[in-house]
N, C-alpha and C positions, 0 to 999 in steps of 0.2 A: 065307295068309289070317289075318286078327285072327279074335279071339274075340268075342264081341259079348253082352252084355245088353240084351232085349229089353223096354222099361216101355211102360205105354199108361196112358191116363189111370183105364181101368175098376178097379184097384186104387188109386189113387194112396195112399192111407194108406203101405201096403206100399212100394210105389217109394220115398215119398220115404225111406225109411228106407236102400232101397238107393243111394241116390246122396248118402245123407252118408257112407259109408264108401269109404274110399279103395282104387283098383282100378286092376287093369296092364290089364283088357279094356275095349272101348269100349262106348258107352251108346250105343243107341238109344231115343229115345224118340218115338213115334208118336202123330199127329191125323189121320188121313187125312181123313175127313168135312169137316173147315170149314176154314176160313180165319182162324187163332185165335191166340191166346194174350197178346194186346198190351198187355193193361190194364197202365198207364195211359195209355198215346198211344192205344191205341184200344179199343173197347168200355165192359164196364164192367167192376167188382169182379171179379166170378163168373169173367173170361175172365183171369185171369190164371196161365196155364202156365208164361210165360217169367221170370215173379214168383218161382214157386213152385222152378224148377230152380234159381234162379240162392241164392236165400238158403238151400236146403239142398243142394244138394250141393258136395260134396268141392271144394276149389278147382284139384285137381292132377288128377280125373278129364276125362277125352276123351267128351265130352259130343256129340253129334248132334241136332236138333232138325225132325221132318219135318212139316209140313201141308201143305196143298193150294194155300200163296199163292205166284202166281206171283212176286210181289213177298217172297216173303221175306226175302229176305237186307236190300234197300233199308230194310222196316219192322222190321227188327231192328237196322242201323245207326241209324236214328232212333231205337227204345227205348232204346239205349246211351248216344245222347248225352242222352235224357230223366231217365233214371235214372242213368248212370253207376256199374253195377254192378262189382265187384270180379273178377268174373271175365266169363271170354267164351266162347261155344259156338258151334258150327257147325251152317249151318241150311242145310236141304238139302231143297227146296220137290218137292212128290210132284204136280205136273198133267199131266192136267188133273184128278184125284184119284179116290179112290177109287170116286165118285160113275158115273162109266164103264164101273167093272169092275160093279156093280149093274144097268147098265143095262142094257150087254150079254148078261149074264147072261139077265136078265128077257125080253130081245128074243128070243134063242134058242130059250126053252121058247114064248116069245109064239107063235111061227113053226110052232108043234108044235099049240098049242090053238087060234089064231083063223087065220084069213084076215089076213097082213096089211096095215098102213094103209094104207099108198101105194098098197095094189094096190086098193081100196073106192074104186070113184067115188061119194064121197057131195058129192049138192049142194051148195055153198057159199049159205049165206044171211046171213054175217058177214062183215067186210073185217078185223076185228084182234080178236082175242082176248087177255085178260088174266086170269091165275088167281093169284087171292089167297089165300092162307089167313093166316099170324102177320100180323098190321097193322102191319108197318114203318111210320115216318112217311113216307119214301118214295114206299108203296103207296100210301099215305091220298092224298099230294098227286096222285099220278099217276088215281086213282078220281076226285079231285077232279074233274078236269080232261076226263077222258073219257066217265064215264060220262051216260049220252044221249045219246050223241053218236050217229046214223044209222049204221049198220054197225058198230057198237062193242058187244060182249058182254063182261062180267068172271062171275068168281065171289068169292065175300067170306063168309070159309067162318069162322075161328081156333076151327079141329079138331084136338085131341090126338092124335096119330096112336094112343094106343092105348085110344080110345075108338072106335075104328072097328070096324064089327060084320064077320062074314064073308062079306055079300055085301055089302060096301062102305058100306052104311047107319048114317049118324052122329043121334047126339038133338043137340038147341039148348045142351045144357048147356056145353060148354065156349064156344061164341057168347055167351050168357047171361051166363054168370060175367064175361069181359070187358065187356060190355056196360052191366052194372050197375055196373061199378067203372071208369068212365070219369070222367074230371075234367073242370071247368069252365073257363074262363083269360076274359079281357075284351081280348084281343087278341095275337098272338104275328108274331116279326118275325125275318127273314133274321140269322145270324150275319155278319159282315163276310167272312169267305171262302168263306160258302154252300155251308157244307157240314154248319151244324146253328141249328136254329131256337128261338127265346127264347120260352117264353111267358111271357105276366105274367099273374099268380095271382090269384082272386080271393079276399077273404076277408083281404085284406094281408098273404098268405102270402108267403115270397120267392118273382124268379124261378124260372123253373129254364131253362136249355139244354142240348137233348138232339139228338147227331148226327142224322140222317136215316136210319142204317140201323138204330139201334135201337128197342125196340117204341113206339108209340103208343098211351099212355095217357088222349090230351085228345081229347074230343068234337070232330073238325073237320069234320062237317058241314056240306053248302053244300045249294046249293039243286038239285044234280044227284048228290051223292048222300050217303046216310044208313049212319053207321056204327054205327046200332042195329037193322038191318035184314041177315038170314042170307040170301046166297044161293049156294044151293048144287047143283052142278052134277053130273048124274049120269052113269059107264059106262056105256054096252050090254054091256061085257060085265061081267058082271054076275058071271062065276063065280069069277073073278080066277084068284091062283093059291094051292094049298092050303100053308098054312104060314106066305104071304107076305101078310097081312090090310097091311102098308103100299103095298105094290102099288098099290093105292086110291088113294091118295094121293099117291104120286108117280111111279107107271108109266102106269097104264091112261089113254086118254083117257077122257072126257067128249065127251057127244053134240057139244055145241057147239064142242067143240074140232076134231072132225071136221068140223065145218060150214062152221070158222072158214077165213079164206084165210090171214092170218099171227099169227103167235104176238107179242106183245109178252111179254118176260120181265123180271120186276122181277127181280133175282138179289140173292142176301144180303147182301153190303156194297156199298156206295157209295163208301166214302172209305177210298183209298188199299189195301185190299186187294184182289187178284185168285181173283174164285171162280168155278169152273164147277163148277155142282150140276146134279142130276136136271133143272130145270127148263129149262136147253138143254142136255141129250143128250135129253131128249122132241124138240123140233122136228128137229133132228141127225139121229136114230134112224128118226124117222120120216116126216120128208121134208115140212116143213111150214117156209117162208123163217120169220127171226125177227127182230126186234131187242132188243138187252140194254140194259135199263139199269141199268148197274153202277159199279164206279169212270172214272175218267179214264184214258185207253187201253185198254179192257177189247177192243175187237175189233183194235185193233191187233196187242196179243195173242193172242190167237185166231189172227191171221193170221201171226203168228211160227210156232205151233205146227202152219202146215201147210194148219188150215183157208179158204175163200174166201169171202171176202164178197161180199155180195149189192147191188154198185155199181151196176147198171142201175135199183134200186127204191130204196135208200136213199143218201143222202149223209151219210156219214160225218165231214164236217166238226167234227161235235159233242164226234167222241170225244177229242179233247185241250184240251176244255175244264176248267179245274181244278176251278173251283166249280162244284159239285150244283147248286146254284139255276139256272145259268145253262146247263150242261149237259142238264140235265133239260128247259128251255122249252125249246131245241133237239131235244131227240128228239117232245114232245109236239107240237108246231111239222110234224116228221116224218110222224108217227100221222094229223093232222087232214089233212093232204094227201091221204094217201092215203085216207083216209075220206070224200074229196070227190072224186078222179080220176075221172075217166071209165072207162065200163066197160072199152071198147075198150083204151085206154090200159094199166089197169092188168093188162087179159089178156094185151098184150105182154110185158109189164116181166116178169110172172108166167113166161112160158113161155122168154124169153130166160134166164132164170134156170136152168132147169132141170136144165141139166148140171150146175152147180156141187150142185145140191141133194141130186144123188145122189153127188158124188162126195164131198161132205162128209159122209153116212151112210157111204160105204164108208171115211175114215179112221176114224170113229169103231168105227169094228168092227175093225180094223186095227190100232190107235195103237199098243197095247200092252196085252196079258193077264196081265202079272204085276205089274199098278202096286200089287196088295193086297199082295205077296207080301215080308215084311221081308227075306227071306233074300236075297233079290234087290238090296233098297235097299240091303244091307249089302255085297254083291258091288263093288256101281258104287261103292260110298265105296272098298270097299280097294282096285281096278285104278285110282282115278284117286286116291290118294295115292301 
């Protein structure tokens, strides 16, 4: 077995100092939470990790590089040929990430203090649920488009998770802040591969174009809905768990959530990275059908790794659509369907479903309990060299 040094980005000062000196053991270095590091093929400034490895370390050290994208290794060939840096690492993608081992976690003690979901027959008075809190542009377009819509509930929260009080109660402040620091434009328009939108400035400022999965700074308010208006949706359980005040935030449902009959989940990236966050291991966990809109092939994936999707209710036709723009009308195209189906109809589709619903909670409980565990990630590199 190799020797391994372990970095993570919580010191990076410190790391990068250890990965300019030259070493016979190997590097690991870890992102388990997101689907990162690309700047400049993707994100912005701030996200750039594979920036930061490549111009300080050692050119002769054996380098590792783990996050959460099931696309790894693909968006790392791409940064190469974008950048064309002097050296090259090995990226070795941690899904469905760490986000699982969290959730599981949380569901286990969940099972200790409440009654759980699946087992609450609570009324449905919703057909599709959508919970928002950062305002992706994404989000925006997607609230666009849904909100009023008869059977259609969101929340539209942009809550700092460590502004959240201990029974789950946030103030408008961190809503506020964005809200007052929102920009103007006189019209904004599809990039040609529809995967990020131009606005033009007012004030003869320049454009600017900005991907769809990063934040949304411009006021795009329509006339179905307003993004200077907080709404935010409460737990019944109210007591969470003690230690874990983000629980709140991305455990516990929300009344409406319980109400709701299907989850729509806007997930972190849209373009070209694969993430699965907290936001579907909630419907997963707890037995509630979903649909994701994420990159191009996002449930194909999904259905690599094991999981079933839910053919009888959705048509999946969308998901190898390349451009956001045209991918997206396709799932929202999806949403309004069922936001119209017939009761009868869609209590079929709902209960035909069923098996897969629980069988896809029991992979998730299942998949694997050591995906946090480095000593493990560093196992499976040395038996498969």
């Amino acid at each position: 077995m190799s020797d391994w040094i372990y970095l993570t980005p919580e010191n990076w000062t410190e790391d990068l100092k250890i990965l300019k000196e030259k070493t016979d053991k190997n590097i690991l270095i870890t992102y388990l939470i997101e689907s990162c590091g690309y700047w400049p093929l993707l994100g912005d400034s701030n996200d750039n990790m594979l920036e930061l490895i490549h111009n300080y370390s050692h050119p002769d050290n054996k380098i590792w590089y783990v996050n959460s994208d099931y696309n790894a290794q693909r968006n790392y060939d791409d940064w190469c040929e974008l950048v064309k840096p002097k050296m090259r690492i090995n990226m070795y993608p941690l899904v469905p990430s760490i986000a699982r081992e969290v959730f599981v976690g949380r569901l286990r003690t969940y099972r200790e203090l409440y009654h759980p979901v699946e087992d609450v027959d609570v009324p449905k008075k919703y057909r599709v649920i959508c919970m928002v809190n950062q305002p992706k542009i994404s989000r925006i377009l997607t609230l666009r488009e849904l909100a009023g819509q008869p059977g259609f509930i969101y929340s539209y929260n942009i809550t700092e998770i460590n502004t959240i009080g201990e029974k789950g109660d946030t103030t408008d402040e961190s809503f506020m802040n964005h809200s007052n620091d929102l920009q103007s434009y006189t019209s904004w328009n599809w990039r040609k591969d529809g995967n990020a939108i131009t606005y033009n400035h007012v004030f003869d400022l320049p454009d600017e174009t900005i991907p769809v999965d990063m934040f949304c700074g411009y006021n795009m308010s329509n006339k179905l809905f307003d993004m200077t208006k907080r709404i935010s949706l409460k737990t019944p359980f109210v007591d969470g768990f003690e230690g874990d005040i983000s629980a709140f935030h991305d455990f516990l449902p929300v009344q409406e959530w319980l109400e709701s009959e299907i989850d729509l989940v806007c997930e972190t990236h849209q373009n070209k990275r694969w993430h699965f966050s907290d936001k579907v291991c909630k419907p997963l966990g707890f037995c509630k059908p979903f649909l994701v809109i994420g990159c191009v092939g996002w449930h194909k994936i999904l259905e690599k790794l094991g999981f079933k999707l839910y053919d009888e209710l959705f048509d999946y036709s969308f998901d190898e659509i390349e451009s956001f723009r045209y991918r997206h009308e396709a799932i929202i195209i999806q949403i309004k369907s069922i936001l119209e189906m017939d009761d009868n109809i869609l209590k079929k589709k709902l209960h035909d479903i069923e098996d897969k619903i629980y069988y896809n909670k029991r992979l998730l409980l299942d998949y694997r309990d050591d995906m946090g565990d480095i000593t493990n990630i560093t196992k499976q590199i040395d038996d498969n060299s």
